[in-house]
N, C-alpha and C positions, 0 to 999 in steps of 0.2 A: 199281114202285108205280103204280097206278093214279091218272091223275090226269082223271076225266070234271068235274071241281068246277071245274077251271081253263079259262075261256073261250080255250083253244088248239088250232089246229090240229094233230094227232094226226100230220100228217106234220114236224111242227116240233119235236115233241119228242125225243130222246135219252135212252135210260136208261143210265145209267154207274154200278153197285152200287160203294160205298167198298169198298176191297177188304182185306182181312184177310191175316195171317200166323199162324201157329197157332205161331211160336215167339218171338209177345207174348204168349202166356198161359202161363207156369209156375205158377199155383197150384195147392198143396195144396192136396186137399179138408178142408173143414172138419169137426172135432168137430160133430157135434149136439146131442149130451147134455147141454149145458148149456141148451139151449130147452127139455128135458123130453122130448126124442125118444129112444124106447126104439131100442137096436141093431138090432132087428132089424124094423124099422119101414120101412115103403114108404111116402117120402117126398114128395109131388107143391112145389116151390117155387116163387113168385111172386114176383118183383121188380119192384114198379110203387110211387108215392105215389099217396093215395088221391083218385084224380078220376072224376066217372061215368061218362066213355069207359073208363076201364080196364076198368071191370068187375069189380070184385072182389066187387063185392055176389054177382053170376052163377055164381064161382066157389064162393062160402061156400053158397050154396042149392044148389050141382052135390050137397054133399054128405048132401043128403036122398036122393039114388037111388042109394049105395051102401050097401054091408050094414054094418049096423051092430056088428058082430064082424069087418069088417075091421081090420087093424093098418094104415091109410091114415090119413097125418098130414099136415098140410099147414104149409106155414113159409110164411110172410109176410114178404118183408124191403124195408125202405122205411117212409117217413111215412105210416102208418095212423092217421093220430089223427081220428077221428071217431065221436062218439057213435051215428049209426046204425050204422055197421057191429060197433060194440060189443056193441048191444043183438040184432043180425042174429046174431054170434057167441054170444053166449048163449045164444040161442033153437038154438040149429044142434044135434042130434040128435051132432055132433063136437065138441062145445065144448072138449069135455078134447082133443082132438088136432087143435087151431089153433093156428099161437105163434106171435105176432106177434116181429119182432125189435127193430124199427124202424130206424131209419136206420146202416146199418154200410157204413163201405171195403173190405170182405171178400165183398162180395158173391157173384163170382163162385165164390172158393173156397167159399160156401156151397152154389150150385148144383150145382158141381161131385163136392157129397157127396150132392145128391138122385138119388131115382131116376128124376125126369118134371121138367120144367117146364115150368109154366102159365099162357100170359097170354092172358085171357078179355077184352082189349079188344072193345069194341061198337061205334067207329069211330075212323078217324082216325090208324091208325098210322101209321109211316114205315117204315125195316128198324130194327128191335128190335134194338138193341147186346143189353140181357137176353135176346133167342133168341139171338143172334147167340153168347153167351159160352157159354150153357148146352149149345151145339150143339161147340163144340169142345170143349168136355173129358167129353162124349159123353153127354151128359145129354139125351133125344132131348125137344122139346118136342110138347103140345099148343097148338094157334094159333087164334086166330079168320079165318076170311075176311074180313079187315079190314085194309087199306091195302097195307103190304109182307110182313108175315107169311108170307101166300103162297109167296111168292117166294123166302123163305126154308127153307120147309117143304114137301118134295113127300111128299104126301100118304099114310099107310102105306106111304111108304118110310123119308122120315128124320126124320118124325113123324106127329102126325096131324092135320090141320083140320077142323073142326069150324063151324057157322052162329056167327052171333053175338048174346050173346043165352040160346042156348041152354043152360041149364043140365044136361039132364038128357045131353046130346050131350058135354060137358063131362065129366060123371062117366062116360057110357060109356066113355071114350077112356081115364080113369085103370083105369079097373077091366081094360079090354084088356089094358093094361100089365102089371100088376099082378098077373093071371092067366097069362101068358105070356111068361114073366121069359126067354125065348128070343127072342122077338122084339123084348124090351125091349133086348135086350143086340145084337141083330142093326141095332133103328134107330138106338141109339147111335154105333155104330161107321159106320154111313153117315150120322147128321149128322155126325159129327165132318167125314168124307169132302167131304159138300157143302160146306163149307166151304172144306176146303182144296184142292177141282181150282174149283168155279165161284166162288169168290170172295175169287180173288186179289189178290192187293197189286200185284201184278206185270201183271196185266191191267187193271186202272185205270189205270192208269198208261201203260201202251199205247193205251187208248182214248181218254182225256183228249187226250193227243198228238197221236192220229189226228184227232179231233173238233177240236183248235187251227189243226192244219193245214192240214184242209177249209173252214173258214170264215176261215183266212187265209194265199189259195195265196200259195207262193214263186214 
């Protein structure tokens, strides 16, 4: 994660990513059909509460530059409750295929039954536990160039980044997907990947160690 905000010198810093095990996530994917998502529906999912760095506003206007006879719906799960973005969703040329959830402990299992996920923050990430879950059970995400995202996402490999901000860059990325459900099925299976060789549980764990031991020799 980029840290240029922090008055530090750059050779003082350490990055040590929390490391993950991919056999902490057993969930089922979830039913949709109860949000109103038809079966056979290309699903892009968001899990953020609604704050103006997320970007969600970004997201619901990405969907003015896709066709409007695509079957692309998009789930929203987390605290949405805000009347502009209400009125944003009405006004949206998709308004029938946005479904908010709002706040559920199933989250992941929901990602886990989309076919993209979306987070359109505008600054300020950290590493995204929501990329982070979507990417192991093979949900490949689209990211912003914003905070740790990045570093989580190498780029038209095991997802795709995108400026931030940009809406219309946003929907290109879903509609990529969407039209080449080969290469949708190709990123999924290397985020899952990234995950599980560079951000190990087991290498944090080694480097924490290392990093205790260099700054407190025996």
């Amino acid at each position: 994660m980029r840290m240029l905000w922090m008055k530090v010198p750059a050779e003082k810093v350490v990055t040590i990513h929390k490391g993950h095990d991919l056999a902490w996530y057993q969930e089922t994917p979830a039913d949709l059909a109860p949000f109103g998502i038809p079966k056979d529906a290309f699903v892009a999912g968001c899990i953020a509460n609604i704050r103006p760095r997320k970007g969600i506003d970004v997201l619901i206007d990405s969907a003015r530059f896709l066709p409007k006879d695509a079957p692309i719906h998009f789930l929203l799960v987390g605290n949405m409750n805000s009347e502009k973005l209400q009125r944003q969703i009405a006004e949206s040329p998709f308004r029938d295929k946005i479904h908010l959830t709002g706040y559920r402990k199933d989250a992941p299992a929901l990602m886990a039954a989309c076919n993209i996920s979306v987070l359109p923050a505008i600054k300020r990430e950290g590493l995204p536990k929501a990329v982070i879950e979507s990417m192991v059970y093979g949900t490949p995400a689209i990211v912003t160039d914003s905070g740790g995202s990045p570093e989580l996402v190498v780029h038209n490999q095991s997802g795709i980044v995108v400026p931030p901000g940009n809406a219309q860059a946003i929907a290109e990325g879903i509609l990529e997907l969407y039209e080449h459900p080969e290469k949708l099925q190709d990123m999924g299976s290397a985020a899952r990947e990234r995950i599980r060789n560079d951000f190990r549980n087991e290498d944090t764990i080694r480097k924490t160690l290392a990093l205790y031991r260099e700054l407190v020799p025996q």
